[in-house]
C-alpha positions in Angstrom: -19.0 33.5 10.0 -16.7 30.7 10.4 -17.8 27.4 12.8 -16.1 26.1 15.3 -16.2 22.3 15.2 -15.4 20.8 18.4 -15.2 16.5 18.6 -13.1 14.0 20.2 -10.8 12.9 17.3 -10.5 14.7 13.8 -9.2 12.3 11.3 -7.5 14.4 8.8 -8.3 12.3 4.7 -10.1 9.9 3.8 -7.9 7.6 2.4 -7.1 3.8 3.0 -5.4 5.0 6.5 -7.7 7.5 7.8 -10.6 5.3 6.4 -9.6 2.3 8.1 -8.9 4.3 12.0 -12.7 5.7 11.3 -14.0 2.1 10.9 -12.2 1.0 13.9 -13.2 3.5 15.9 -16.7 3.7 15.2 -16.6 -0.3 16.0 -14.9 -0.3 18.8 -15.1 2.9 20.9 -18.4 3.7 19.3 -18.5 6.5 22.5 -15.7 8.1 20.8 -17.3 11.7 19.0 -14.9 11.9 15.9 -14.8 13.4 12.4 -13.6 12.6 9.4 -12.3 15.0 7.0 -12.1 14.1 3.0 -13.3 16.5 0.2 -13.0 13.8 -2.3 -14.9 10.6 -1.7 -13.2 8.4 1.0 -11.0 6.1 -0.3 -10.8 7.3 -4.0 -11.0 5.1 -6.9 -8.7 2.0 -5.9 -8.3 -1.5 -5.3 -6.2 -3.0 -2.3 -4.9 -6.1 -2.1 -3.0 -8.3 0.4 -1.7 -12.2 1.4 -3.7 -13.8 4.2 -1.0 -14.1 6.1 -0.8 -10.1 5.9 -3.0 -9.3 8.5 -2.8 -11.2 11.9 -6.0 -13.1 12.9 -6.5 -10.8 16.1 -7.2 -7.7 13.3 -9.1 -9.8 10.6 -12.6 -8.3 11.9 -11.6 -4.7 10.7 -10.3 -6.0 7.1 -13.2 -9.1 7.0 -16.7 -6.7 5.9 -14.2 -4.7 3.5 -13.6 -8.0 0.9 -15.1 -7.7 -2.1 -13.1 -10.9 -3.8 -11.3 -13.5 -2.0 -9.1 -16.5 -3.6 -7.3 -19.8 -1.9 -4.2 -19.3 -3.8 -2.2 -17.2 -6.7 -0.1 -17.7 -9.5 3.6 -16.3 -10.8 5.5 -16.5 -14.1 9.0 -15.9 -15.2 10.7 -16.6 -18.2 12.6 -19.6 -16.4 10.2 -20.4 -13.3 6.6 -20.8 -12.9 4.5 -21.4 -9.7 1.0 -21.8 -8.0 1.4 -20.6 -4.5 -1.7 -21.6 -2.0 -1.8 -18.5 0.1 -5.4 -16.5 0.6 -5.4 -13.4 -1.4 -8.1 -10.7 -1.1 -9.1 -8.1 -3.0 -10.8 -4.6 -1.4 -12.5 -2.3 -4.0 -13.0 1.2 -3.1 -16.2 1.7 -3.6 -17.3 -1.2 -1.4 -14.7 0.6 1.4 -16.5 3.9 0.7 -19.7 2.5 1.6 -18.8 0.2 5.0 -16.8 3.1 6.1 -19.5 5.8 5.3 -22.0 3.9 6.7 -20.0 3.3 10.0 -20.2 7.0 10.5 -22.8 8.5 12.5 -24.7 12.0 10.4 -22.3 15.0 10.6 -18.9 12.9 11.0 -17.9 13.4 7.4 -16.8 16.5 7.0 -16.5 17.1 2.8 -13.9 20.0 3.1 -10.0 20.6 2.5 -8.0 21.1 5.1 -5.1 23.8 4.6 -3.5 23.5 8.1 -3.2 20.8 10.5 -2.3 21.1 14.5 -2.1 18.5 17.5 -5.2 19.9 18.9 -7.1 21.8 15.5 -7.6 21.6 11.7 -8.4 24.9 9.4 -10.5 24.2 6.5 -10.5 25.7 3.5 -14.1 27.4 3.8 -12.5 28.7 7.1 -13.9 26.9 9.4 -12.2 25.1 12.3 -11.8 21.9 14.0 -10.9 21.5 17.6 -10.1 17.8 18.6 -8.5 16.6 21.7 -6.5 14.2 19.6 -5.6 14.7 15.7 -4.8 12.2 13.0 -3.3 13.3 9.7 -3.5 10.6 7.3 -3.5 12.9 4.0 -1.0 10.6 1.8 2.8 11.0 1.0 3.9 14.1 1.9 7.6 15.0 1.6 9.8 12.3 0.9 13.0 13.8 0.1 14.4 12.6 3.2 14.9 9.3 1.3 16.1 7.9 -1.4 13.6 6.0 -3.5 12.4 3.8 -6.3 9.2 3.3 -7.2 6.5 0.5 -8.3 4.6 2.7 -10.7 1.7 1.0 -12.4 -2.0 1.5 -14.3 -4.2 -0.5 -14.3 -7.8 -1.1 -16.3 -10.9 -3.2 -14.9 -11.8 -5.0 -18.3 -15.3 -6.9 -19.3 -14.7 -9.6 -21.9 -16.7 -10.9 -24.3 -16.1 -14.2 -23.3 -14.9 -15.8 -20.2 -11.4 -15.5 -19.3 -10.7 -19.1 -17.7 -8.5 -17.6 -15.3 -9.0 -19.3 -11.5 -6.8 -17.2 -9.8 -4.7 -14.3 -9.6 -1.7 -14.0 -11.2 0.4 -11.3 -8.8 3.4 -11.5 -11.1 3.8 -12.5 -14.8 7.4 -11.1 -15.4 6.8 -12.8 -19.0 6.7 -9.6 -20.6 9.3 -7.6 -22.4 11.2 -5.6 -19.4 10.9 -2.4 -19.8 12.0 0.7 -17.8 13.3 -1.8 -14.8 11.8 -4.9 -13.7 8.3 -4.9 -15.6 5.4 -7.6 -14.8 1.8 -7.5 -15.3 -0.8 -8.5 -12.5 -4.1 -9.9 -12.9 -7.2 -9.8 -10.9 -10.2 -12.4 -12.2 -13.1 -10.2 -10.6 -15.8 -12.2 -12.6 -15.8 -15.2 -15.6 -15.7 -11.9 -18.0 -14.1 -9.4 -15.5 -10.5 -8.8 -15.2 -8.3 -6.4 -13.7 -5.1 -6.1 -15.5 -2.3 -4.1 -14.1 1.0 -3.1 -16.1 3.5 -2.3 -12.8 7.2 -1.6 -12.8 10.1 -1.1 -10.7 10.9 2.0 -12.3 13.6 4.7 -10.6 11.1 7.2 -11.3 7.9 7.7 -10.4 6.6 9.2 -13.7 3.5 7.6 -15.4 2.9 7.7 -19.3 -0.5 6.5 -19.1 -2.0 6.0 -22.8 1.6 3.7 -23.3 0.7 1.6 -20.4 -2.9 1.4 -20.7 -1.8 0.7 -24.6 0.8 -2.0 -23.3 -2.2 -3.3 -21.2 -4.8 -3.8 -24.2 -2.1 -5.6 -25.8 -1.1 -8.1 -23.2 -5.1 -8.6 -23.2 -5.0 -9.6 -26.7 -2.3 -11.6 -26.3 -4.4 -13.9 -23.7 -7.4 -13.7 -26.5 -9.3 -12.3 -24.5 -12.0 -9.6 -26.7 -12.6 -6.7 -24.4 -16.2 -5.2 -24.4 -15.9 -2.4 -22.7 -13.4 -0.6 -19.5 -15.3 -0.5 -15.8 -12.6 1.6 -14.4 -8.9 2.3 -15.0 -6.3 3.5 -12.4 -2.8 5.1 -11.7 0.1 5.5 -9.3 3.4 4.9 -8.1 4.1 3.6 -4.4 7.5 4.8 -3.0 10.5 1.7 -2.2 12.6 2.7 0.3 16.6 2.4 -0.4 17.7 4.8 2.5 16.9 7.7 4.5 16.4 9.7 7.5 13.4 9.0 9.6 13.5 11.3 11.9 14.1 14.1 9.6 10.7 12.9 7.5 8.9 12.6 10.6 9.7 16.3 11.9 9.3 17.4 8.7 5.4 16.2 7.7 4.8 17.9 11.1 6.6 17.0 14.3 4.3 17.0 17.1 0.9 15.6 15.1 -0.1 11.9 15.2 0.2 10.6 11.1 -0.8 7.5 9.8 -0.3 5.6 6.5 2.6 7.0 3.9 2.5 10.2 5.9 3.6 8.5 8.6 6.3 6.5 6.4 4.5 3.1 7.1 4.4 1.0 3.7 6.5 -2.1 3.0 9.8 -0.8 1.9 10.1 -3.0 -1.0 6.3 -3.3 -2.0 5.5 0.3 -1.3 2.1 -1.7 0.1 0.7 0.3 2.9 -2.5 -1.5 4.1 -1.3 -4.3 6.4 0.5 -1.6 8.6 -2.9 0.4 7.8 -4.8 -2.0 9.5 -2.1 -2.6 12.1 -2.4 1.3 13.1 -5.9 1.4 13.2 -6.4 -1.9 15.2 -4.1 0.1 18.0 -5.8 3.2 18.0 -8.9 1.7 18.7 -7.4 -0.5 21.3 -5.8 2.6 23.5 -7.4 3.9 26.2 -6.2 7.8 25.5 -7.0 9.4 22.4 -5.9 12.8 23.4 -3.0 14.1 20.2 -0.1 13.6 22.6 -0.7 10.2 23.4 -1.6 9.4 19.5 1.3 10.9 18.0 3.4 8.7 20.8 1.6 5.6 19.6 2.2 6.3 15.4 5.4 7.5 16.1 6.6 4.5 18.1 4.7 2.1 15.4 6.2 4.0 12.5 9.9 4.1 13.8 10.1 0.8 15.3 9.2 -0.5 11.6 11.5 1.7 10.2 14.2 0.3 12.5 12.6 -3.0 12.1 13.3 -3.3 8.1 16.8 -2.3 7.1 17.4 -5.9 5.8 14.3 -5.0 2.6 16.4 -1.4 2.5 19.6 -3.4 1.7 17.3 -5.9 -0.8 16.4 -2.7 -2.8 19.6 -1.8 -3.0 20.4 -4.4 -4.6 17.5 -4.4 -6.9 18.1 -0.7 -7.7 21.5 0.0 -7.6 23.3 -3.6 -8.0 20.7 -4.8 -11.2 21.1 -3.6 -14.7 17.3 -2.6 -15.0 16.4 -5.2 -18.1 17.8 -7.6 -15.2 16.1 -6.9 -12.2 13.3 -9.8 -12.8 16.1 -12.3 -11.9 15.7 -11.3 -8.2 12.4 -11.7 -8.1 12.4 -14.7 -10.4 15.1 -16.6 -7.4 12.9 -15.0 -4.3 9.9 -16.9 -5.8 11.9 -20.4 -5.9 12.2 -20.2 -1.9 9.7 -21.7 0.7 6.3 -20.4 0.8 5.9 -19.5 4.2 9.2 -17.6 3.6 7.4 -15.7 0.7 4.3 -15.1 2.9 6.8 -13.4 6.4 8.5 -11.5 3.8 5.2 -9.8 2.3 4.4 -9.5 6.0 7.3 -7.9 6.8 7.8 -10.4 9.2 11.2 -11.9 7.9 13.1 -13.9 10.6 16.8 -14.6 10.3 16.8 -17.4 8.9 14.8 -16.1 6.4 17.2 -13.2 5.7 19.8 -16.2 5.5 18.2 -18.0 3.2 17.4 -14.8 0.7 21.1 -13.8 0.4 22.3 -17.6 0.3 24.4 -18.7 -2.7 25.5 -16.8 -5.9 23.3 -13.4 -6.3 21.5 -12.8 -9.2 23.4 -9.1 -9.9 27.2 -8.6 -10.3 29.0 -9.6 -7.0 30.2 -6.3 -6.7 27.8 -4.3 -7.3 25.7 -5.8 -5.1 28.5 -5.2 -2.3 28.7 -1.6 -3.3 24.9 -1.4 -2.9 24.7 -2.5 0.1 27.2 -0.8 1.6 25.2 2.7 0.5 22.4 1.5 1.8 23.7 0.9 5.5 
């Protein structure tokens, strides 16, 4: 016979966003009876990264036990312009974010089980049984997206250990000195050891599909390029992270479920030119754990409010992929990214953040752009 599970807050997957609001609560309201439902293993088989400057100091104790690597600066290349940038980086590994979050939970919290139906007050599982919460979170991943139009940062990417060590002292976060392929192609490297390195082959593609041996192929040659003699492969991963152009929020929001509480890309919160999702991860979970009411009516006020006032908030990186997407011929798109990373640092850092002021907006679309005049006019002009 089905059960009847009754707690205080379901959290519906087990992902970087529902992950994260299950640490937070269980640090700070550890009163707070919740449960946690992922039938894969939480967080999945990733690594997350982000700029120090990312995550406020006020929120750093939910992010700070998660680290696995951490670096003072980074490097990028381009064909015409290259650049050592002293900004923190850090490096989160799922498997280390698999075992702070499932240690964090109290026995019975994880609930290993699908869920086919998701309410503001219940979750059905797949096995039948059901879930009553006074508050419910569905953090499940992207859901439907065809309320806007999108490009995409697809990537794969292989955790290599070398026969020798690498030399490399930092990470590179963009080396665009590759041969541009399928729109703005780069490759991004992760030192996670003398002989360990993650090496990621990313572009800004206008369609999410993956051919995986070519890319984990193109990745074994950019190795060998470096001379570096791979031993064996610790883990390999795929994906493709939405960009925003344009789009209707509301009509996303009602349409992944109108009245229940989302977090993460359900809820439309990622950087709309990165596709990143964790600093507004962390973000969301830092408030839900702050608020004193965690019935589902007050939570789907608060991740609605934080997930449209962002979406509000960032119409000038809409019109910036735009440009990138629709102004660019795609072999060309690198130039963008190759002028962006001539500008101030602490510009680079706000705009990661999301956190661009107006002057910093300013600055970016200052002087001759590096697309067709325009095109770049007509782009923008759609994106609006």
């Amino acid at each position: 016979m089905p059960a009847i599970i009754q707690c205080d807050v379901a959290i519906v997957g087990g992902g970087l966003a529902g992950g994260l609001i299950a640490l937070a609560l269980r640090t700070k309201r550890p009163d707070a009876d919740i449960r946690l439902i992922e039938p894969g293993g939480i967080g999945g088989d990733h690594v997350w990264s982000f700029f120090s400057s990312d995550v406020a100091e006020a929120d750093r104790w939910l992010a700070a036990p998660l680290v696995a690597y951490r670096w003072p600066g980074y490097d990028v290349a381009f064909p015409g312009h290259r650049r050592t940038l002293d900004e923190g980086y850090y490096s989160i590994e799922s498997g280390r974010f698999a075992s702070v979050v499932g240690d964090a939970l109290a026995p019975g919290q994880l609930i290993a089980a699908k869920a086919i139906a998701v309410g503001a007050g219940a979750v059905v599982l797949a096995d039948g049984d059901r879930v009553e919460a006074d508050g419910v979170i569905d953090a499940r991943g992207a859901a439907d997206m065809v309320m806007f139009e999108l490009g995409w940062q697809k990537f794969a990417g292989r955790e290599l250990v070398l026969a020798a060590p690498h030399g490399v002292e930092r990470p590179v976060v963009m080396d665009a000195c590759v041969q541009q392929i399928d729109g703005y192609r780069f490759v991004y490297c992760l030192p996670f050891g003398e002989r360990r390195m993650f090496i990621e082959d990313t572009y800004y593609s206008d369609t999410p599909e993956i051919d995986r041996p070519v890319l984990t192929d193109r990745i074994d040659a950019y190795a060998a390029a470096k001379g570096w003699q791979v031993e064996s492969v610790a883990r390999e991963e795929a994906g493709s992270l939405p960009v925003a152009i344009a789009g209707d929020f509301e009509a996303f929001w009602r349409g992944n479920g109108a009245n229940v509480a989302k977090a993460g890309l359900r809820a439309g919160l990622f950087h709309p030119t990165t596709g990143y999702s964790l600093p507004d991860a962390i973000r969301l979970a830092v408030a839900i754990a702050g608020t004193s009411d965690l019935s589902s009516d007050a939570l789907h006020d608060l991740t609605y409010g934080m997930a449209k006032r962002a979406w509000d908030g960032r119409g000038f990186y809409r019109i910036l992929d735009a440009m990138l997407f629709r102004a660019a011929e795609p072999e060309q798109r690198y130039r963008i990214l190759e002028r962006f990373y001539r500008l101030d640092p602490r510009l680079i850092a706000r705009f990661y953040a999301g956190r661009s002021t107006m002057g910093d907006k300013a600055r970016i679309l200052m002087g001759k752009p590096p697309v067709p005049v325009g095109r770049a006019l007509t782009a923008i002009r759609r994106a609006r």
